[in-house]
C-alpha positions in Angstrom: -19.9 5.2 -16.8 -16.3 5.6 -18.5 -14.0 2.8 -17.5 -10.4 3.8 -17.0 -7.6 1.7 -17.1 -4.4 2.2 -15.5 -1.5 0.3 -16.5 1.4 0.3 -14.0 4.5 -1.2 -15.1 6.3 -1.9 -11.6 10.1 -2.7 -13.6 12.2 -5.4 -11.7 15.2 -3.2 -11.5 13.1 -0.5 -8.9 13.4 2.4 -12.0 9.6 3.2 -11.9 9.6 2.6 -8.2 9.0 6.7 -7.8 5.7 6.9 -9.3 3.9 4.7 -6.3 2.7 7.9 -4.1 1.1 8.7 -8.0 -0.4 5.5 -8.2 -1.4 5.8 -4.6 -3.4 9.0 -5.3 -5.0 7.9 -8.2 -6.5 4.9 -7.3 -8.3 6.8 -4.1 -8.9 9.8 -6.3 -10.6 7.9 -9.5 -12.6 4.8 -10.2 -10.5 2.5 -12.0 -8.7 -0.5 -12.3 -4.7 -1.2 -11.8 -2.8 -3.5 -14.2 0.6 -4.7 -14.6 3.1 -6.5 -16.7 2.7 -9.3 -13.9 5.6 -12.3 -14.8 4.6 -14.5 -11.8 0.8 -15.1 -13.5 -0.7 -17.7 -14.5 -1.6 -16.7 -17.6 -0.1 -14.8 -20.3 0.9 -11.3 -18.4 0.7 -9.0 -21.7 -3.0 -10.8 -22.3 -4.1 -9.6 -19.1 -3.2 -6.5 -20.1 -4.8 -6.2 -23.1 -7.8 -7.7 -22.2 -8.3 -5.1 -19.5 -7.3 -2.4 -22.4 -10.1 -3.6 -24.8 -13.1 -2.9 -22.5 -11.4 0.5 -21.5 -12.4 3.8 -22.5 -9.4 5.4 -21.0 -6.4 4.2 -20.7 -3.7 5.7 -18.3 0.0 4.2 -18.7 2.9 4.6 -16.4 6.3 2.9 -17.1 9.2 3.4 -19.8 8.6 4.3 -23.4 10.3 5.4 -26.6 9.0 7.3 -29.4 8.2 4.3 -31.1 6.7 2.0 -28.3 5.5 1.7 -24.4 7.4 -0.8 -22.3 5.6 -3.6 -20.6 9.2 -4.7 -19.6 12.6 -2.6 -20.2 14.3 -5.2 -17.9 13.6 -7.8 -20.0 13.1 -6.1 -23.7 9.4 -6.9 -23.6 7.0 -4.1 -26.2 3.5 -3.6 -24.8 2.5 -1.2 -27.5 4.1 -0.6 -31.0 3.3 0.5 -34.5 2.1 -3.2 -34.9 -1.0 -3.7 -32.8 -1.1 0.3 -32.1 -5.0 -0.5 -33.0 -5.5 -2.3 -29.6 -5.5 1.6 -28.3 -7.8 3.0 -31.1 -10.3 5.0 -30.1 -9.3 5.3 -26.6 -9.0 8.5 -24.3 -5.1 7.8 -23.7 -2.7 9.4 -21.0 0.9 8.6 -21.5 3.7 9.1 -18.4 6.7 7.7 -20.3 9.8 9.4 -21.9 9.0 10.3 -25.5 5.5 9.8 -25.5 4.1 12.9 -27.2 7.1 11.4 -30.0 4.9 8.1 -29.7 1.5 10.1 -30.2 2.4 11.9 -33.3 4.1 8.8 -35.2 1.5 6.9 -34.4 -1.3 9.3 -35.2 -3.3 8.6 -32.0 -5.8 11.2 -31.1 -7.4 11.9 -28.0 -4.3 11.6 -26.2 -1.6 12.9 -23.6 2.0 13.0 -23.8 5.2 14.2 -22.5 8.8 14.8 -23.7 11.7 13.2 -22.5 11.4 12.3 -18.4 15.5 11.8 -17.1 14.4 9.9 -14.1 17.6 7.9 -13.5 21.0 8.5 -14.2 21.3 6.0 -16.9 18.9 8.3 -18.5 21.0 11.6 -17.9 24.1 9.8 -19.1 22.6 8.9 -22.2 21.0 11.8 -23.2 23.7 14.1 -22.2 22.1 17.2 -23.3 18.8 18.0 -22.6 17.2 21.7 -24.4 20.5 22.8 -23.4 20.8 21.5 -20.1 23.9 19.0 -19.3 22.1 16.4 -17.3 24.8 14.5 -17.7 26.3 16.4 -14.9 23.5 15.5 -12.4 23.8 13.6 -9.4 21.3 10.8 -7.9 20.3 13.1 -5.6 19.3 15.9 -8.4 17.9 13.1 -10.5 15.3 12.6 -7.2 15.0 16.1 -7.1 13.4 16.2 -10.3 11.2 12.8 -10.2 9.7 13.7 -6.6 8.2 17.1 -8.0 7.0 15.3 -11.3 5.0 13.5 -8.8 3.8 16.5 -6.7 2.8 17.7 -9.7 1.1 15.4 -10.8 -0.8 14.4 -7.8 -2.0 18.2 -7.4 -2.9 18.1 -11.2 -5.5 14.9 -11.6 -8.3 15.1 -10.5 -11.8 13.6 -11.8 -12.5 16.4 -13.9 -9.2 17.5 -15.1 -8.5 14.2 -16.4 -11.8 14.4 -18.5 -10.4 17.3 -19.9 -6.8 17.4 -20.9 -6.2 21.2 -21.9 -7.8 21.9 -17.9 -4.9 19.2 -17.0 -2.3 20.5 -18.8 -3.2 24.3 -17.2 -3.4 22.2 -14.4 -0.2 20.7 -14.7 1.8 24.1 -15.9 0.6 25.8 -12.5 1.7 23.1 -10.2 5.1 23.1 -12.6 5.7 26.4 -11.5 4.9 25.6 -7.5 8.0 23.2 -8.3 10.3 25.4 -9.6 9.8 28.4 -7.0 10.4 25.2 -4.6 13.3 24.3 -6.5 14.6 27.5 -6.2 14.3 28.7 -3.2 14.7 25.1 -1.2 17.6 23.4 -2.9 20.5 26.8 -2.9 23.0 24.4 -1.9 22.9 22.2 -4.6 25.0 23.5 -7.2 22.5 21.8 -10.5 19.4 23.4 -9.0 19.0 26.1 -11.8 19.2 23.2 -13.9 16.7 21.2 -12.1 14.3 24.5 -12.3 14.8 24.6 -16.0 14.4 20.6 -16.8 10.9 21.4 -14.9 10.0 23.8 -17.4 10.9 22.1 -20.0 8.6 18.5 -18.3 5.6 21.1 -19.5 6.8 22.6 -22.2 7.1 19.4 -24.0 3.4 18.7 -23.3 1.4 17.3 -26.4 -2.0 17.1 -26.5 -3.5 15.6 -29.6 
């Protein structure tokens, strides 16, 4: 039987806090086991990590990224993944939920793999990136920026599933139907909040940005 991993990067400063009801759902809804960047071990926390990586045949990551590397810690600058031990994930089925990660993907040549665009989950995020396909996140609110994380996560709890995640174009199809749940949500429950077309449209653009590869 496959083994999946799932590495959960639970940051000190609460930023990936969100993605718990995800977690939540996955580890009822798959067979797999839960890793973290755990500072408080015993032993070396990124060798638990990639120990539990090397007998994986699928490995699901959830925490911060870049386009050049996956976080085990943006709290305290600490790489998990970069171009220099990128092998560690060769030949692996890989699903990424961090900012920039279908960025990561291509410059790194990984196949068999799942990505996503940029993911303004907090508001340092929205003030750094200001502009976002045209969008001014820099305008948004706490309150629009958990908007926009709580129905990534309805999404994506309505998306995986044992057999979409053993076939990623079925997930992203998946994944672009519950997107648009979301936005007719989005629309038609959040009038009053004067971003909310902006909200819709920064959902559109979570699964545009979608690479598969």
């Amino acid at each position: 039987m496959s083994k999946i991993v799932c590495i959960y990067i639970q940051e000190r400063d609460g930023t990936t806090a969100f993605l718990d009801p995800l977690i939540e759902h996955i580890r009822s809804a798959l067979t797999l086991v839960i890793v973290g960047y755990d500072i408080d071990s015993e032993d070396d926390p990124l060798e638990i990590i990639y120990q539990a990586t090397s007998t994986a045949d699928t490995v699901l990551f959830f925490g911060h990224g870049t386009s050049d590397r996956l976080y085990a810690s943006t709290v305290d600058n600490v790489d998990l993944f970069n171009k220099n031990n990128i092998d560690l994930l060769a030949g692996k089925r890989l699903f990424l939920l961090s900012c920039n990660s279908a960025d990561f993907i291509k410059k790194q040549r990984i196949n068999k793999a799942f990505g996503f665009g940029m993911l303004p989950t907090s508001l340092d995020d929205a003030r750094k990136w200001k502009n976002l396909h045209g969008i001014h996140i820099e305008d948004f609110t706490r309150n629009d920026i958990s908007i926009y994380y709580h129905a990534l996560v309805e999404i994506l709890i309505n998306a995986i599933t044992v057999d979409s995640m053993t076939d990623y174009p079925l997930l992203k199809e998946k994944i672009k139907f519950q997107t648009s749940v979301e936005i007719v949500k989005c629309l038609l429950q959040h009038k009053d909040n004067a971003n909310y077309r902006d909200i819709a449209d920064l959902l559109y653009y979570f699964q545009k940005d979608i690479l598969i590869q």
